[in-house]
C-alpha positions in Angstrom: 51.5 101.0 -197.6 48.0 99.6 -196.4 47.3 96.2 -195.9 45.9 94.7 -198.9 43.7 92.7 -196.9 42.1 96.1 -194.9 39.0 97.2 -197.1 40.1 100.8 -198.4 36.9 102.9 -197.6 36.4 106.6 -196.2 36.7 104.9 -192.4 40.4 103.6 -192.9 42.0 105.9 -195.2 40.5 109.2 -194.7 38.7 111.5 -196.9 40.7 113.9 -199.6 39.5 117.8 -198.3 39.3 119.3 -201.8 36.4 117.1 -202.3 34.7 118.0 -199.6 35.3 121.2 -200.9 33.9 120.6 -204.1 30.8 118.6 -202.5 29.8 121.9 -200.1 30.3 124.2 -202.8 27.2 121.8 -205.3 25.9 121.6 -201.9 25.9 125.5 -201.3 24.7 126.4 -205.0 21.7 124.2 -204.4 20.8 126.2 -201.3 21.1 129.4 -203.4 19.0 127.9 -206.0 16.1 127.1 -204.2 16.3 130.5 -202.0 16.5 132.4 -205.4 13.5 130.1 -207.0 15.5 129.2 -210.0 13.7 127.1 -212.1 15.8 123.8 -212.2 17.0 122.2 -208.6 17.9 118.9 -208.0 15.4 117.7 -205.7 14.1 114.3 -205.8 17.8 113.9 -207.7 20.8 111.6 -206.6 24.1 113.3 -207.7 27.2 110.7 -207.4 30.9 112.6 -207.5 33.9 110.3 -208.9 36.5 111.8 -207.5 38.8 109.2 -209.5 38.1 110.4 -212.8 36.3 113.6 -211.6 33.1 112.7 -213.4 29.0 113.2 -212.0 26.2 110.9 -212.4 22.6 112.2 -211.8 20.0 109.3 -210.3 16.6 110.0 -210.2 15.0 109.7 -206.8 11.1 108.7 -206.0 9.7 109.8 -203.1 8.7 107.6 -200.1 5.1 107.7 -199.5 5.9 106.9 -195.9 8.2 109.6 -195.2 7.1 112.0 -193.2 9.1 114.9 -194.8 8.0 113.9 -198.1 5.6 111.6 -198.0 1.6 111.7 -198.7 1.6 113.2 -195.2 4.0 116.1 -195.4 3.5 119.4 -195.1 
């Protein structure tokens, strides 16, 4: 069993490979989506996976004037 005093984050204990798994496949289907122009994509979007309870929360995201990717001053 793990310390109790040890912090339990993705550094210590490791990181379950299903979710990564499920994370590349939201992460693949987005790619497809914006190659395919389909009308809803989840830029400027935060998506947060609970693995725990297997739940999704979507944040909005502004963009950063100052970044130069998507920014005032992208292209």
């Amino acid at each position: 069993p793990p310390d109790h005093e040890m912090p339990l984050d993705c550094e210590m204990i490791g990181v379950l490979g299903a979710i990564t798994g499920v994370l590349g496949s939201i992460q693949a289907t987005e790619a497809i989506k914006l190659i395919v122009g389909s009308a809803e994509s989840s830029t400027g979007k935060l998506l947060i996976y609970n693995g725990s309870n297997q739940s999704f929360t979507t944040l909005p995201v502004a963009k950063d004037p100052s970044c130069p990717t998507c920014g005032l001053g992208a292209r």
